[in-house]
N, C-alpha and C positions, 0 to 999 in steps of 0.2 A: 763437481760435475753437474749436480742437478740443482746450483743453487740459483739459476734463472728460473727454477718453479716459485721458491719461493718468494724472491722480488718478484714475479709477475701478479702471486698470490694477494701478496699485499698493495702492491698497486692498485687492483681490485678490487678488494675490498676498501681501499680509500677513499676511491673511485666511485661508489656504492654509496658511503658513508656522504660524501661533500653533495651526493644530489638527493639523497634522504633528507641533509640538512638545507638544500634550496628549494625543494618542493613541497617540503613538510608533513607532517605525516595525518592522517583523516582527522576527521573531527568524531567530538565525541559524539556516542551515539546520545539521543534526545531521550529523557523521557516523557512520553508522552501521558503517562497518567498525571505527572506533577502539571498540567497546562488543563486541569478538570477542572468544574469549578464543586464544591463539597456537592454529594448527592449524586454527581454525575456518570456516568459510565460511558467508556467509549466501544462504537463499533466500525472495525474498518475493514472495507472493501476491497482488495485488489482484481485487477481487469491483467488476464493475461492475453497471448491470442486465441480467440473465441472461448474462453473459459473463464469465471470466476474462482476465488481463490478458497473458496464452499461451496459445496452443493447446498446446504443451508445454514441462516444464520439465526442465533434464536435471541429474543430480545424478551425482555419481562415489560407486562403492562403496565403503563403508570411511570414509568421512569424513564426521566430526562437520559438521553444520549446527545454526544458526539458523533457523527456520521463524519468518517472520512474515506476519503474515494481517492486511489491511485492506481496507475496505467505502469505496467512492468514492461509490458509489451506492448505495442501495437497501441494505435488512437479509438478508445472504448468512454461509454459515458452509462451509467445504471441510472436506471427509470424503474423508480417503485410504484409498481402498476396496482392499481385504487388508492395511493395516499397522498397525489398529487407531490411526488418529491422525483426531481432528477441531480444526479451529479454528474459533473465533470472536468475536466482540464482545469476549466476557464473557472468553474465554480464546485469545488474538490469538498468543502468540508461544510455543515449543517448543524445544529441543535435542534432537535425533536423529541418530543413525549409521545408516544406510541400510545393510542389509548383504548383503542381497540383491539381486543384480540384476536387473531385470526393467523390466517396464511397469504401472504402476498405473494406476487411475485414476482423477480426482480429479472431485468431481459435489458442487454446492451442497447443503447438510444442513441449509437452511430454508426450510423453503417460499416462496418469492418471488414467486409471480404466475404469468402466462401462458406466459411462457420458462423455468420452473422446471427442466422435463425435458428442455429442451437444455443446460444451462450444462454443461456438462463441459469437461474436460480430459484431459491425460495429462502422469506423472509417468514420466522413463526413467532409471532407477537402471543408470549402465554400468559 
């Protein structure tokens, strides 16, 4: 009586199976600390709408980073206001030594809509 559940079951699931195998399945995720180079440390940025992905990020003086900048949401670009550095889209990732220390602070550098003039942050160089 009920054994067209079953064959439909497995059709299904076949079904499932042949375009798991046509579309293949994600790639691995990266890591990204093995793409350092020795000494290095990475910091990265994400840009949601009108928000950054910290309210602060803290960096040690003296040491080489990796800056890299991605947009989750929405078209966002960060501008490190006094250490003449911007990122974005077009130019996503940086190496910088941070050599003074202080508090910067970091405010989207495209115009994005109605939350434009809050998105900030703050960067603490200690």
């Amino acid at each position: 009586m009920h054994k067209w559940i079953l064959s439909t079951l497995i059709t299904i699931a076949c079904a499932m199976g042949v375009y798991l195998m046509a579309t293949g399945l994600p790639d691995k995720p990266v890591d990204e600390a093995s793409e350092l180079a020795e000494g290095q440390e990475l910091l990265k940025i994400e840009a949601t709408n009108f928000d950054f992905n910290e309210k602060e990020y803290r960096v040690k003086a003296g040491t080489n980073y990796k800056v890299k900048f991605s947009n989750t949401l929405g078209t966002h670009g960060v501008e490190f206001v006094g250490l003449d550095l911007e990122l974005t889209k077009d130019n996503p990732e940086t190496v910088i030594t941070f050599d003074k220390p202080g508090t910067y602070e970091l405010q989207c550098s495209i115009m994005c809509g109605q939350g434009h003039a809050s998105m900030k942050s703050v960067l603490i160089v200690e």
